[in-house]
PDB file of N, CA, C and O in Angstrom:
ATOM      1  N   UNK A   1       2.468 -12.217  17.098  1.00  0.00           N
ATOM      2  CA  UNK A   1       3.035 -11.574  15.907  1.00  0.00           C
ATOM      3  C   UNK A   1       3.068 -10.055  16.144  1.00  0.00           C
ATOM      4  O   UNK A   1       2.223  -9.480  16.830  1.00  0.00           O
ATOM      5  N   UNK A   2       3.944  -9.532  15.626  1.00  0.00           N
ATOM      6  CA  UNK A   2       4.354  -8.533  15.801  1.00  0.00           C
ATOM      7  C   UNK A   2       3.852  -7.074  14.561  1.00  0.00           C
ATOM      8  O   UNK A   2       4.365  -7.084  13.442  1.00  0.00           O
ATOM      9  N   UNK A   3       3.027  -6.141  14.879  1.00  0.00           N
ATOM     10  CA  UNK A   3       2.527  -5.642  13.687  1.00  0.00           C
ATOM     11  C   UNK A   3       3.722  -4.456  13.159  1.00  0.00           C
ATOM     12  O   UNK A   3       4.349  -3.724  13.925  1.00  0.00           O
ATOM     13  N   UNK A   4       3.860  -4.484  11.535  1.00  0.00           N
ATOM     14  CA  UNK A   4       4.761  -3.745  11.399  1.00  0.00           C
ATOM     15  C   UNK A   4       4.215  -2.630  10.223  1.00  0.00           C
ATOM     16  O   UNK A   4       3.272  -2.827   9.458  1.00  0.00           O
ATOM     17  N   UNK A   5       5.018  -1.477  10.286  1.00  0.00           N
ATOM     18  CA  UNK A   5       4.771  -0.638   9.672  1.00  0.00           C
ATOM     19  C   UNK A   5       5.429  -0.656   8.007  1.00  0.00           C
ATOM     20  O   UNK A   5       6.639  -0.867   7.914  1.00  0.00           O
ATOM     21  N   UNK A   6       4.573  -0.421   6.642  1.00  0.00           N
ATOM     22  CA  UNK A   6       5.720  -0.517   6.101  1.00  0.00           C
ATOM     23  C   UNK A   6       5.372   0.818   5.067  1.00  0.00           C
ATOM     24  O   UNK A   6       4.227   1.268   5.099  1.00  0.00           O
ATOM     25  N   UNK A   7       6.373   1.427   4.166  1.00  0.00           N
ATOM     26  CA  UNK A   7       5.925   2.328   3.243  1.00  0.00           C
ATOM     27  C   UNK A   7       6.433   1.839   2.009  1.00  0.00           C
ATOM     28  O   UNK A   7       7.231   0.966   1.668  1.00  0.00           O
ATOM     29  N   UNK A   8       5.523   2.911   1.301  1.00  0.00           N
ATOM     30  CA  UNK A   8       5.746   2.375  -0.084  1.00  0.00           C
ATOM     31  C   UNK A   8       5.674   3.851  -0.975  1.00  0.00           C
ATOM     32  O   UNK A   8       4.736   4.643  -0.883  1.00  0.00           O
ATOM     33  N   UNK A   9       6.832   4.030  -1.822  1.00  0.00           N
ATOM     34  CA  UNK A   9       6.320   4.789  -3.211  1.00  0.00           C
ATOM     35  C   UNK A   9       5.498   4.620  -4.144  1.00  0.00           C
ATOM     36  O   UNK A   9       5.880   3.805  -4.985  1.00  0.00           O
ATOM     37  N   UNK A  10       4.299   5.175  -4.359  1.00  0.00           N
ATOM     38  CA  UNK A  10       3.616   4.659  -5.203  1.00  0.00           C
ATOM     39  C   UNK A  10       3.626   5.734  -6.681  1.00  0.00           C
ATOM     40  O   UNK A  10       4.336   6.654  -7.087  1.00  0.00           O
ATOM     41  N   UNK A  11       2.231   4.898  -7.232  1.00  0.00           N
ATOM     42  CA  UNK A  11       1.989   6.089  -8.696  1.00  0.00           C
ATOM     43  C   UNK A  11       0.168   6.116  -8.453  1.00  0.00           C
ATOM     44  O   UNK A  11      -0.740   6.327  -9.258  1.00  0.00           O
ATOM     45  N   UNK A  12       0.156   5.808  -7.012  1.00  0.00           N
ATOM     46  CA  UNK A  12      -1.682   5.923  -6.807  1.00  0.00           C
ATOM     47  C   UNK A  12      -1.669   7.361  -6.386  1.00  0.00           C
ATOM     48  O   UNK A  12      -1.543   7.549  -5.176  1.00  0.00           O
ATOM     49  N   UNK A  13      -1.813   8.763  -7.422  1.00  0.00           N
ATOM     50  CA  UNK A  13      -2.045  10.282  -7.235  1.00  0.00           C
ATOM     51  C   UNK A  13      -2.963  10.438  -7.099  1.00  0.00           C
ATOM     52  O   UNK A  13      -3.014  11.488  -6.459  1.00  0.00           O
ATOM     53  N   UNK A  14      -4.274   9.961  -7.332  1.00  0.00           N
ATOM     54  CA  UNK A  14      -5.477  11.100  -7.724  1.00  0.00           C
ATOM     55  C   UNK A  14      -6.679  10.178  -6.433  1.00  0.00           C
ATOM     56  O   UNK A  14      -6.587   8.988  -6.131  1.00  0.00           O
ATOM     57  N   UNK A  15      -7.673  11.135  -5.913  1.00  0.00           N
ATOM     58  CA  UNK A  15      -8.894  10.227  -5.555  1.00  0.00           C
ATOM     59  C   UNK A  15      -9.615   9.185  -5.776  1.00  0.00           C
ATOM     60  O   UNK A  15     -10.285   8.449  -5.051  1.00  0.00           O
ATOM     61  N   UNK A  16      -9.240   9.249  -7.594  1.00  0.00           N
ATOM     62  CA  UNK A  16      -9.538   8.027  -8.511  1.00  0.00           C
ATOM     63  C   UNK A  16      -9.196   6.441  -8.111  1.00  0.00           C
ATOM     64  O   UNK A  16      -9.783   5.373  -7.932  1.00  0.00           O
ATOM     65  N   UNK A  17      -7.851   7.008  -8.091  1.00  0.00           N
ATOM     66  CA  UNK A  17      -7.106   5.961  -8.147  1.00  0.00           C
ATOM     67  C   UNK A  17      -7.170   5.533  -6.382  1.00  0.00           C
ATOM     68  O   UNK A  17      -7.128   4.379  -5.956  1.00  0.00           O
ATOM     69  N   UNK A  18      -7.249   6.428  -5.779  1.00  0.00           N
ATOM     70  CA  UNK A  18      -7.714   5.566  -4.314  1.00  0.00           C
ATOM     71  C   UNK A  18      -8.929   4.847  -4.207  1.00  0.00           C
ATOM     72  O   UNK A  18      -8.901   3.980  -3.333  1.00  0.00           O
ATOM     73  N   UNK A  19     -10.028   4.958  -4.865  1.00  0.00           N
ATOM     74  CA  UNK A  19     -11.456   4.706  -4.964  1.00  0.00           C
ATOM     75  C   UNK A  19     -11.173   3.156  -5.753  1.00  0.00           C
ATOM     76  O   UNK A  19     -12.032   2.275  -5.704  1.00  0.00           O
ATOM     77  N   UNK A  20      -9.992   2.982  -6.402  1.00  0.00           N
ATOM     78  CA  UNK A  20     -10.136   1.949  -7.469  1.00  0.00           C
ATOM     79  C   UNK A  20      -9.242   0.954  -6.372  1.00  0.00           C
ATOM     80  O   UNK A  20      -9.829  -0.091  -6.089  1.00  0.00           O
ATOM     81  N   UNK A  21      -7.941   1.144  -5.743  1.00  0.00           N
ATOM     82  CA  UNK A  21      -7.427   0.391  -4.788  1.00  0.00           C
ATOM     83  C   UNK A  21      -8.103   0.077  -3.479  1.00  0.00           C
ATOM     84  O   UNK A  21      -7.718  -0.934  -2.891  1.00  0.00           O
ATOM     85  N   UNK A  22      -9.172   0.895  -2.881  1.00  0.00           N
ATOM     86  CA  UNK A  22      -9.922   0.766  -1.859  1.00  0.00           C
ATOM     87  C   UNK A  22     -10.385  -0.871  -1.378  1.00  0.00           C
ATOM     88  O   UNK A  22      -9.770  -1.565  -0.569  1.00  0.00           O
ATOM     89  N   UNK A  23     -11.467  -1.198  -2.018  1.00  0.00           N
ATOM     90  CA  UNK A  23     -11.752  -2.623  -1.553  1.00  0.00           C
ATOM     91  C   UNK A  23     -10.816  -3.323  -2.607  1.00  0.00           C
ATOM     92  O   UNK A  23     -11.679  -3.780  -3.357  1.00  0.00           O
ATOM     93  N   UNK A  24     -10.052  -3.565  -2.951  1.00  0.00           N
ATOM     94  CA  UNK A  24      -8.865  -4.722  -3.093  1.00  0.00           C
ATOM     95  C   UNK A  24      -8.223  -4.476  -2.009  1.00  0.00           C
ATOM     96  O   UNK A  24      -8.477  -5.445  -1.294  1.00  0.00           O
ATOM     97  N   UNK A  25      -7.621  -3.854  -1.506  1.00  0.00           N
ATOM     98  CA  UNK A  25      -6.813  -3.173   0.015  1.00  0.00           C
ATOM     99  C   UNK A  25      -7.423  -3.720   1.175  1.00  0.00           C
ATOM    100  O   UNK A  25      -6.860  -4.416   2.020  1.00  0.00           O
ATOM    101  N   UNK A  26      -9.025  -3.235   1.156  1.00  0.00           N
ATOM    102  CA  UNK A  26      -9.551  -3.779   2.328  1.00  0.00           C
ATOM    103  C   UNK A  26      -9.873  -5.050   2.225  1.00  0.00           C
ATOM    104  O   UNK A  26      -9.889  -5.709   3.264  1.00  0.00           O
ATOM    105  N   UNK A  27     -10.125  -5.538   1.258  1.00  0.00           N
ATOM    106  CA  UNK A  27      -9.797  -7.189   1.078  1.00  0.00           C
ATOM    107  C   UNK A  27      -8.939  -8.272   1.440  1.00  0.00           C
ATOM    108  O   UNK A  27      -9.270  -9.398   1.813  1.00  0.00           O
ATOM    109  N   UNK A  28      -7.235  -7.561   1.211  1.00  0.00           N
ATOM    110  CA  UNK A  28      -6.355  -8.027   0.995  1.00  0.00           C
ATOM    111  C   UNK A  28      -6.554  -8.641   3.250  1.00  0.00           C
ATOM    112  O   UNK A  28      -6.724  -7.915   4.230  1.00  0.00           O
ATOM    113  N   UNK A  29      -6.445  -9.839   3.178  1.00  0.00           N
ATOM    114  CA  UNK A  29      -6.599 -10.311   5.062  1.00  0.00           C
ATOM    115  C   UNK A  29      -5.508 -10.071   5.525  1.00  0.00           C
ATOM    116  O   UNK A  29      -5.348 -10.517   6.661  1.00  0.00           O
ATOM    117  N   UNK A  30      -4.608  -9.492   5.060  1.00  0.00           N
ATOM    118  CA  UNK A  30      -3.339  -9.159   5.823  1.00  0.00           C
ATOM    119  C   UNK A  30      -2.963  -7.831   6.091  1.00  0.00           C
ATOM    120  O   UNK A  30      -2.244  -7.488   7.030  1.00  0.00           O
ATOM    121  N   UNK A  31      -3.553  -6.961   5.095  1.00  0.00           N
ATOM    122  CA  UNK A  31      -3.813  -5.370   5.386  1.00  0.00           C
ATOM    123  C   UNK A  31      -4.317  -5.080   6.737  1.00  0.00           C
ATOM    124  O   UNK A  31      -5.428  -5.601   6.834  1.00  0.00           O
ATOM    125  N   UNK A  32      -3.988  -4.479   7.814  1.00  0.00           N
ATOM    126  CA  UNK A  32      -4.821  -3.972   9.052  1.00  0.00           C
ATOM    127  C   UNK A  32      -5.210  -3.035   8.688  1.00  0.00           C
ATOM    128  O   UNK A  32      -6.382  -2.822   8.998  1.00  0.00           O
ATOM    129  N   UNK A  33      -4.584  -2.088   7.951  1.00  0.00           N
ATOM    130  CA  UNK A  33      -4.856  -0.090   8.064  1.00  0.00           C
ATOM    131  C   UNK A  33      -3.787  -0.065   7.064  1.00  0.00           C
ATOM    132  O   UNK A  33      -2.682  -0.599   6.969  1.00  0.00           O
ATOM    133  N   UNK A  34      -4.549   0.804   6.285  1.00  0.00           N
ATOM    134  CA  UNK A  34      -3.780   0.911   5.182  1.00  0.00           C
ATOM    135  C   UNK A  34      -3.802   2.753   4.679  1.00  0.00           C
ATOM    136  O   UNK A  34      -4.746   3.117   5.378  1.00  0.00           O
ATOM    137  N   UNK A  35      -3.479   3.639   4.153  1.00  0.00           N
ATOM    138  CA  UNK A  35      -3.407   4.895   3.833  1.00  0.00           C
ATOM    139  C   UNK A  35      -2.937   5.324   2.696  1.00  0.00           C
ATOM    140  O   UNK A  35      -2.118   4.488   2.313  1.00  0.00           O
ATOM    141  N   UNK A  36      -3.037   6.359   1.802  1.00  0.00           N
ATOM    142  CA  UNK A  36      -2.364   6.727   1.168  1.00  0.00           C
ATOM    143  C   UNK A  36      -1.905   8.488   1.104  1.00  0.00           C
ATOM    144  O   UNK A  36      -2.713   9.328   1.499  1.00  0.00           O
ATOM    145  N   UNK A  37      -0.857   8.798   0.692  1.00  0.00           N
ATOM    146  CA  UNK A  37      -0.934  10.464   0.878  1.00  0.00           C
ATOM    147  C   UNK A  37      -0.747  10.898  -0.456  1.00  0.00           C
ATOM    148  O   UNK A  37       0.408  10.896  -0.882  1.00  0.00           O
ATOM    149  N   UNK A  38      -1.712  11.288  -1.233  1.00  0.00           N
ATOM    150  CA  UNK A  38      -1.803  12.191  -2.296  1.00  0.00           C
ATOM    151  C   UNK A  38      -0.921  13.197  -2.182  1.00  0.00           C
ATOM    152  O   UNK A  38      -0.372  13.556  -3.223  1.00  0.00           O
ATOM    153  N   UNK A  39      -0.593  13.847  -0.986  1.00  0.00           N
ATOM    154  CA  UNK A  39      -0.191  14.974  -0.853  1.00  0.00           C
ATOM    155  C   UNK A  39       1.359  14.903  -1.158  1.00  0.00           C
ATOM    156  O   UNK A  39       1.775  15.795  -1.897  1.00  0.00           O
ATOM    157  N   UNK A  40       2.332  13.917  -0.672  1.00  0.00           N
ATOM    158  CA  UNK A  40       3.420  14.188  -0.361  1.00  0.00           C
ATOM    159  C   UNK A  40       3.911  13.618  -1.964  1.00  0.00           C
ATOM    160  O   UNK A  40       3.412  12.626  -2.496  1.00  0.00           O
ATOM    161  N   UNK A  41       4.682  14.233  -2.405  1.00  0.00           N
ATOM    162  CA  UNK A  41       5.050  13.895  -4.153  1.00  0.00           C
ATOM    163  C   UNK A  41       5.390  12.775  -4.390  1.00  0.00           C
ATOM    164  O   UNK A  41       5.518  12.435  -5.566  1.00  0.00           O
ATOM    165  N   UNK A  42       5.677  11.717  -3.164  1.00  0.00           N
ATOM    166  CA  UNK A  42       6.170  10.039  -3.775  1.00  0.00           C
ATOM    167  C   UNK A  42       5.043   9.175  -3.579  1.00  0.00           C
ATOM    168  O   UNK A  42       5.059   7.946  -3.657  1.00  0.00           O
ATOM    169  N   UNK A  43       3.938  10.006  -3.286  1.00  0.00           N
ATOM    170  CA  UNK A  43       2.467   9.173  -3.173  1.00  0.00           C
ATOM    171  C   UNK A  43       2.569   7.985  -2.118  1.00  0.00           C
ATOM    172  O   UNK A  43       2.562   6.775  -2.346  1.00  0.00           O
ATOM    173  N   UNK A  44       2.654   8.566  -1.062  1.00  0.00           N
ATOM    174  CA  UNK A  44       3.525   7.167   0.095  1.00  0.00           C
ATOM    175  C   UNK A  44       1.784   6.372   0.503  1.00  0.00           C
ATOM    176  O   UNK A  44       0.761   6.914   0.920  1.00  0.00           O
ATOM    177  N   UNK A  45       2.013   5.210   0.226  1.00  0.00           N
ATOM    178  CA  UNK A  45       1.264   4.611   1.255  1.00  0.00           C
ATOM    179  C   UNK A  45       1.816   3.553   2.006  1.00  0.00           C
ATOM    180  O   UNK A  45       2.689   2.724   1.750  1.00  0.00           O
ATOM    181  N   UNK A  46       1.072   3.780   3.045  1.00  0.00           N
ATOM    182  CA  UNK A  46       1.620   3.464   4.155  1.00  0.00           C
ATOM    183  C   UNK A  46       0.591   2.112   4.488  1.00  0.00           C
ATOM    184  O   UNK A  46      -0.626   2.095   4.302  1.00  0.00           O
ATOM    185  N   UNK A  47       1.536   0.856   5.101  1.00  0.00           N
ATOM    186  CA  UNK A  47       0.700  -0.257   5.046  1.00  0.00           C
ATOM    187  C   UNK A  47       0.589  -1.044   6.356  1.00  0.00           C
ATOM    188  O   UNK A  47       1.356  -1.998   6.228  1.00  0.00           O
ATOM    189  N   UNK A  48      -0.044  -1.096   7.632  1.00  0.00           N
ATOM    190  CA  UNK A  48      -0.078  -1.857   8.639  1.00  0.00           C
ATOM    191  C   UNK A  48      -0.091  -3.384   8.532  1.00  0.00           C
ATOM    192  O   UNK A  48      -1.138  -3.690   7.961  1.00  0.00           O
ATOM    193  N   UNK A  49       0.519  -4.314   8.792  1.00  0.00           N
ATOM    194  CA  UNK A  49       0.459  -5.492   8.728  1.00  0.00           C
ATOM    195  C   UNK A  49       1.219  -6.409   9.973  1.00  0.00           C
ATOM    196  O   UNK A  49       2.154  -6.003  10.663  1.00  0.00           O
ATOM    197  N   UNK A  50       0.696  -7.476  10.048  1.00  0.00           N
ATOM    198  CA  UNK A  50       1.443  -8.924  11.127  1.00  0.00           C
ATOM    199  C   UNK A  50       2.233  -9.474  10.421  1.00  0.00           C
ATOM    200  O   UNK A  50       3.391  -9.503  10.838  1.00  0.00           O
ATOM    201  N   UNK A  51       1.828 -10.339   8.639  1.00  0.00           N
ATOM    202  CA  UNK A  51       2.244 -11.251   8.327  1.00  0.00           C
ATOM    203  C   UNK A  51       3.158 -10.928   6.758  1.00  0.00           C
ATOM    204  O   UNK A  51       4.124 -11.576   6.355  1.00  0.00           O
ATOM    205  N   UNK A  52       2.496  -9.725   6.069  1.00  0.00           N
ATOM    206  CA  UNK A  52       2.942  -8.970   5.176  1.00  0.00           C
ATOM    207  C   UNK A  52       4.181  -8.939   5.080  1.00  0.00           C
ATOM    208  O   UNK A  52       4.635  -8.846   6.220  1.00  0.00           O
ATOM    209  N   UNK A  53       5.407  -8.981   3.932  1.00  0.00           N
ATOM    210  CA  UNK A  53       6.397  -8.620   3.885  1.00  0.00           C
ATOM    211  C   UNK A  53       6.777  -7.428   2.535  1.00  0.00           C
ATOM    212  O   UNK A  53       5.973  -7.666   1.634  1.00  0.00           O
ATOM    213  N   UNK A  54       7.561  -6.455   2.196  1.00  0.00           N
ATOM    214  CA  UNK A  54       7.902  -5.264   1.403  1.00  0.00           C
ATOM    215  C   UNK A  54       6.967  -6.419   0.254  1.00  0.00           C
ATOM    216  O   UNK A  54       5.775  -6.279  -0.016  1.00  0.00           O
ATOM    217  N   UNK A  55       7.771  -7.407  -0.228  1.00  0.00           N
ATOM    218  CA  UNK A  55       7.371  -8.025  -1.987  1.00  0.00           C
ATOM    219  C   UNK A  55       5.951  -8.152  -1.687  1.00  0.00           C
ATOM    220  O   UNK A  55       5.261  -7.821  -2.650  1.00  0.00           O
ATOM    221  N   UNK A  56       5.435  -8.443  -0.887  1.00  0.00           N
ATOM    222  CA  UNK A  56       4.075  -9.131  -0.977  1.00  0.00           C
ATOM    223  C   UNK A  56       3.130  -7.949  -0.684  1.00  0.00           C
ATOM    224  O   UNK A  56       1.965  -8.343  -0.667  1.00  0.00           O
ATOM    225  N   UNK A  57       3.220  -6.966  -0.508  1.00  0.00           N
ATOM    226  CA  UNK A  57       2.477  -5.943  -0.693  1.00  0.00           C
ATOM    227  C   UNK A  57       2.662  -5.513  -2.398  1.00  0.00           C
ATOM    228  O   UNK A  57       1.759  -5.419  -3.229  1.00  0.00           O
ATOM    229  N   UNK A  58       4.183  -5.289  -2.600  1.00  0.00           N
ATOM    230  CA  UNK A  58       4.254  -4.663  -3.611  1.00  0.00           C
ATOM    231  C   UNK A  58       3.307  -5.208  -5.137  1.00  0.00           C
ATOM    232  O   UNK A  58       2.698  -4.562  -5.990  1.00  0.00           O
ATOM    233  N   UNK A  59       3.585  -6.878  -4.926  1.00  0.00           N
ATOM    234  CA  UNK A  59       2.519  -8.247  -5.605  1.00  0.00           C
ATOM    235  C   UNK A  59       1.292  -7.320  -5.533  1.00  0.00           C
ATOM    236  O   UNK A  59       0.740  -6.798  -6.501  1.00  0.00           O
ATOM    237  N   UNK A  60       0.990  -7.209  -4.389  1.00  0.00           N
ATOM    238  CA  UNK A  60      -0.892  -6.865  -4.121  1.00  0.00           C
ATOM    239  C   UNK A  60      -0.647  -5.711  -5.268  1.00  0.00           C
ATOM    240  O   UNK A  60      -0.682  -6.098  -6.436  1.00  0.00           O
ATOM    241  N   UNK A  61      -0.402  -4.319  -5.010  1.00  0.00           N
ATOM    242  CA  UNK A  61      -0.414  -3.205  -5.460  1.00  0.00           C
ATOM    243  C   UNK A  61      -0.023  -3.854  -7.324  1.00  0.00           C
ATOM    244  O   UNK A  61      -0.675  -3.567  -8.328  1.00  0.00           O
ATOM    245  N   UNK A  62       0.797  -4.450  -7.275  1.00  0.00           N
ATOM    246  CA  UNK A  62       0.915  -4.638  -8.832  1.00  0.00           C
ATOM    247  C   UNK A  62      -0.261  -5.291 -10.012  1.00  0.00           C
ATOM    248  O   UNK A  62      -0.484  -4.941 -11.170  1.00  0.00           O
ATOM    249  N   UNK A  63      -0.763  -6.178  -9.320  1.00  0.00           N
ATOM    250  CA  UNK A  63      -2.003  -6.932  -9.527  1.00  0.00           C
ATOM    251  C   UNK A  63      -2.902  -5.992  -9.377  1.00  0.00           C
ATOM    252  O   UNK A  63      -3.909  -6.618  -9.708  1.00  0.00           O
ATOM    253  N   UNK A  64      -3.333  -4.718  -9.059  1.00  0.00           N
ATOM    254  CA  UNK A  64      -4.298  -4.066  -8.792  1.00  0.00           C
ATOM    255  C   UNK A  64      -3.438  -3.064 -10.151  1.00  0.00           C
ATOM    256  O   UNK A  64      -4.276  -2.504 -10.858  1.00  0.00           O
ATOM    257  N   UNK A  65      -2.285  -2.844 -10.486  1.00  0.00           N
ATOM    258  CA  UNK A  65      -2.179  -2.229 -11.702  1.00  0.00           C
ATOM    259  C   UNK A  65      -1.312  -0.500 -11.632  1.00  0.00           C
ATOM    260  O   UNK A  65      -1.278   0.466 -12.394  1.00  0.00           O
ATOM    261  N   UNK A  66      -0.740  -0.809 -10.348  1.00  0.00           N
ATOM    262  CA  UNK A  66      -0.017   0.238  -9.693  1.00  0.00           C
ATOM    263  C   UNK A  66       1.108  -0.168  -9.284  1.00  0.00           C
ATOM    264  O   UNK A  66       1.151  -1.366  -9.002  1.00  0.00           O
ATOM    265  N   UNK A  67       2.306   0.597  -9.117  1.00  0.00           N
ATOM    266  CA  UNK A  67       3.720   0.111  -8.642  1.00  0.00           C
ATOM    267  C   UNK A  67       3.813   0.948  -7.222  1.00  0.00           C
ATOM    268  O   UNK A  67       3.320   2.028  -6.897  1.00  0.00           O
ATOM    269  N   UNK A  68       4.651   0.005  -6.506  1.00  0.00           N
ATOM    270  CA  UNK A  68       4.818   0.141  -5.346  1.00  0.00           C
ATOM    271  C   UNK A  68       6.361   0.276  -5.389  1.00  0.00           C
ATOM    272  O   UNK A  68       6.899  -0.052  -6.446  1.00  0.00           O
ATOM    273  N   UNK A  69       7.202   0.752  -4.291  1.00  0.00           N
ATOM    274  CA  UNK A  69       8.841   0.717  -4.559  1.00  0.00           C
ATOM    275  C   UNK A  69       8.935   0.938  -2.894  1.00  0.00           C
ATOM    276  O   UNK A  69       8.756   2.090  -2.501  1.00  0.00           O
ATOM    277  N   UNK A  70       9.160   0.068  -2.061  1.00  0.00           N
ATOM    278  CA  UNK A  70       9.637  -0.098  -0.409  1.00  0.00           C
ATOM    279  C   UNK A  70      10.413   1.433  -0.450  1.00  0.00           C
ATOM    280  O   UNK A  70      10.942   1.782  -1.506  1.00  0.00           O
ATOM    281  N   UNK A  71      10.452   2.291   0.704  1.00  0.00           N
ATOM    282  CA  UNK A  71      11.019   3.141   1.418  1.00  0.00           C
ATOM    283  C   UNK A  71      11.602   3.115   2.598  1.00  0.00           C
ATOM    284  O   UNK A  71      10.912   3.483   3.549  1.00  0.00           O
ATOM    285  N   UNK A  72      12.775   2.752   2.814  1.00  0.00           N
ATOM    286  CA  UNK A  72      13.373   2.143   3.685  1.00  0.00           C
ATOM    287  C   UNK A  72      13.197   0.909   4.640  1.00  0.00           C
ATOM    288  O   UNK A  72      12.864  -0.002   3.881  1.00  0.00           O
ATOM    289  N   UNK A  73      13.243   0.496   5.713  1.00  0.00           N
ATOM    290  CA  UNK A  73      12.931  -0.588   6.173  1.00  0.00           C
ATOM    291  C   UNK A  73      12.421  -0.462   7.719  1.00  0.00           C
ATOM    292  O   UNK A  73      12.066  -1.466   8.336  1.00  0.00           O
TER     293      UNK A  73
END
């Protein structure tokens, strides 16, 4: 399997809100490496995965109570 990179727009801004997605993320068995950038204004995180596809991250992130929106492909 082939590991792929994917991004995402989020609304996870603050330290908070990384502290609260943290272990659901590292939970999730399909996450390899996962990131987020506070810094850049569309709150990108960025998601390593094998088996993961754009919806099924976005599922994870929604269920945790945050929106996700794919950034290109």
């Amino acid at each position: 399997m082939e590991m792929k990179t994917l991004k995402f727009k989020t609304n996870i801004n603050c330290s908070g809100c990384i502290a609260k997605v943290t272990p659901l993320l590292n939970q999730a068995k399909d996450i390899l490496k996962w990131e987020v950038d506070i810094l850049n204004p569309q709150k990108v995180l960025t998601i390593q995965t094998e088996n993961l596809n754009a919806q099924d991250v976005m599922v994870i992130i929604k269920n945790i109570g945050y929106t996700a929106e794919i950034i290109g492909e």
